[in-house]
C-alpha positions in Angstrom: -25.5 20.2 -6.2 -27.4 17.1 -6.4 -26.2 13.8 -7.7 -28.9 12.7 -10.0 -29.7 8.6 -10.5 -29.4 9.8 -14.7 -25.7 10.7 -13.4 -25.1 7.3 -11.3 -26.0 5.4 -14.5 -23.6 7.2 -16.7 -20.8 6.8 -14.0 -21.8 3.1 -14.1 -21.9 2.9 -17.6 -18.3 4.2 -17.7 -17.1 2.3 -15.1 -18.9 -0.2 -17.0 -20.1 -1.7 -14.2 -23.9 -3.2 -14.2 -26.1 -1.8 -11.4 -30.1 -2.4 -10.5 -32.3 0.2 -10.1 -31.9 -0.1 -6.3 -28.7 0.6 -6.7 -28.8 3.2 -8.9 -31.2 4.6 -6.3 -29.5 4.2 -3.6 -26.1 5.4 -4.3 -27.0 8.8 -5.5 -27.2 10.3 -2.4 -24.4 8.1 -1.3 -21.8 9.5 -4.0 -23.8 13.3 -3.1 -22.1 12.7 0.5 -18.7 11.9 -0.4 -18.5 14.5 -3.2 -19.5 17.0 -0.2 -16.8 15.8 2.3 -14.3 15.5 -0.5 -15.7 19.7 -1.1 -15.2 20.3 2.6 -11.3 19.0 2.7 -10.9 21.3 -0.5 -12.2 24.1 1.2 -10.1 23.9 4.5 -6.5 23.7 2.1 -5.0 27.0 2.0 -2.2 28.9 0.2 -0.2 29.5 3.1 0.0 25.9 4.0 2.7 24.0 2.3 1.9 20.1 1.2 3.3 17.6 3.1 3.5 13.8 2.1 3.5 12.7 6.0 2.3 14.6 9.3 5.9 14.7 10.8 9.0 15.2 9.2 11.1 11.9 8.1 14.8 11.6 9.1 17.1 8.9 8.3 17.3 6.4 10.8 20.0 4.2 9.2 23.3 3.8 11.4 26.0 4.1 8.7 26.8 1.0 7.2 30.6 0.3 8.7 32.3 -2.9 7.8 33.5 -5.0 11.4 34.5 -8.4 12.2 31.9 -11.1 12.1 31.7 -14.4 13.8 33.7 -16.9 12.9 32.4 -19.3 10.2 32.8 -22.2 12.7 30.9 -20.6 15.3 28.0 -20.0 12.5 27.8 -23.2 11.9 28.2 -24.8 15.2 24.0 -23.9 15.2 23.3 -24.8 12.3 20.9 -28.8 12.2 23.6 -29.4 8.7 26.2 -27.7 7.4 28.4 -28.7 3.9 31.5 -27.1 2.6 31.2 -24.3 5.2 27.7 -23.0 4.0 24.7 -23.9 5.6 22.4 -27.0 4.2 19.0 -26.5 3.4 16.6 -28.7 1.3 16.1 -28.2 -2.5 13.1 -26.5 -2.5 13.4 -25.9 -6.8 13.4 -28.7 -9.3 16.9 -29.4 -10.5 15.3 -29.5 -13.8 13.8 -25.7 -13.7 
Protein backbone atom coordinates (compact mmCIF):
# COMPACT_ATOMS: atom_id res chain seq x y z
CA UNK A 1 0.00 0.00 0.00
CA UNK A 2 1.27 3.31 -1.11
CA UNK A 3 1.69 6.34 1.08
CA UNK A 4 0.22 8.97 -1.00
CA UNK A 5 1.72 12.93 -0.77
CA UNK A 6 -2.60 13.79 -0.14
CA UNK A 7 -1.81 11.41 2.95
CA UNK A 8 1.66 13.14 4.08
CA UNK A 9 -0.33 16.50 4.05
CA UNK A 10 -3.06 15.34 6.26
CA UNK A 11 -0.44 13.66 8.71
CA UNK A 12 1.21 17.09 8.56
CA UNK A 13 -1.77 18.92 9.03
CA UNK A 14 -2.47 16.90 12.25
CA UNK A 15 0.73 17.03 13.45
CA UNK A 16 0.26 20.48 12.61
CA UNK A 17 3.36 20.85 11.38
CA UNK A 18 4.08 23.08 8.07
CA UNK A 19 5.87 21.24 5.29
CA UNK A 20 6.92 22.43 1.49
CA UNK A 21 5.98 20.65 -1.34
CA UNK A 22 9.52 19.02 -1.45
CA UNK A 23 8.82 17.78 1.60
CA UNK A 24 5.69 16.58 1.19
CA UNK A 25 7.28 14.81 -1.82
CA UNK A 26 9.88 13.48 -0.45
CA UNK A 27 8.68 11.95 2.60
CA UNK A 28 6.05 9.82 1.09
CA UNK A 29 8.02 7.20 0.17
CA UNK A 30 10.12 7.76 3.26
CA UNK A 31 7.07 7.10 5.81
CA UNK A 32 6.00 4.02 2.80
CA UNK A 33 9.53 2.44 4.14
CA UNK A 34 9.09 2.58 7.72
CA UNK A 35 5.46 1.65 7.63
CA UNK A 36 6.84 -1.60 5.74
CA UNK A 37 9.64 -2.41 8.23
CA UNK A 38 7.29 -1.62 11.09
CA UNK A 39 4.82 -4.53 8.89
CA UNK A 40 7.79 -6.81 8.69
CA UNK A 41 8.53 -6.79 12.78
CA UNK A 42 4.63 -7.42 13.07
CA UNK A 43 4.78 -10.28 10.94
CA UNK A 44 7.78 -12.17 12.55
CA UNK A 45 5.84 -11.83 16.39
CA UNK A 46 4.17 -15.05 17.03
CA UNK A 47 1.69 -16.58 19.51
CA UNK A 48 4.03 -18.94 20.94
CA UNK A 49 6.47 -16.35 21.84
CA UNK A 50 5.93 -14.64 25.15
CA UNK A 51 6.78 -10.69 25.40
CA UNK A 52 9.67 -9.79 27.13
CA UNK A 53 10.62 -6.13 28.36
CA UNK A 54 14.60 -6.97 28.07
CA UNK A 55 16.55 -9.82 25.98
CA UNK A 56 17.81 -11.49 29.20
CA UNK A 57 16.20 -12.06 32.37
CA UNK A 58 16.79 -9.32 35.30
CA UNK A 59 17.86 -10.44 38.80
CA UNK A 60 18.47 -8.44 41.74
CA UNK A 61 21.87 -7.58 42.16
CA UNK A 62 21.51 -5.61 45.45
CA UNK A 63 23.63 -7.21 48.48
CA UNK A 64 21.19 -7.00 51.34
CA UNK A 65 21.34 -3.90 53.04
CA UNK A 66 22.96 -4.99 56.62
CA UNK A 67 23.73 -2.36 59.19
CA UNK A 68 27.91 -2.52 60.31
CA UNK A 69 30.23 -0.19 61.96
CA UNK A 70 31.39 2.82 60.13
CA UNK A 71 34.46 4.85 60.43
CA UNK A 72 34.91 6.89 63.15
CA UNK A 73 33.65 10.49 62.80
CA UNK A 74 37.17 11.69 63.53
CA UNK A 75 38.73 9.65 60.91
CA UNK A 76 35.92 11.23 58.45
CA UNK A 77 36.91 14.31 59.10
CA UNK A 78 40.57 14.07 59.33
CA UNK A 79 40.16 14.36 55.13
CA UNK A 80 37.97 16.67 55.04
CA UNK A 81 39.80 20.70 53.66
CA UNK A 82 37.05 22.15 56.89
CA UNK A 83 35.05 20.58 59.20
CA UNK A 84 32.51 22.39 61.99
CA UNK A 85 30.58 20.82 64.79
CA UNK A 86 31.61 17.33 63.43
CA UNK A 87 29.92 17.71 59.99
CA UNK A 88 31.70 18.56 57.02
CA UNK A 89 31.90 22.50 55.82
CA UNK A 90 30.95 23.26 52.48
CA UNK A 91 30.13 26.78 50.95
CA UNK A 92 26.54 28.19 50.92
CA UNK A 93 25.70 27.62 47.64
CA UNK A 94 21.61 28.94 48.27
CA UNK A 95 20.78 32.42 49.26
CA UNK A 96 20.04 32.72 52.98
CA UNK A 97 17.16 34.64 51.95
CA UNK A 98 15.48 31.82 49.54
Amino acid sequence: MAITRDEVANLARLSRMSLSEAELDALAPQLEAILGAVARVSEVAAADIPPTSHAVPLTNVFRADVTRPSLPVADVLAGAPAAEEGRFRVPRILDPEE
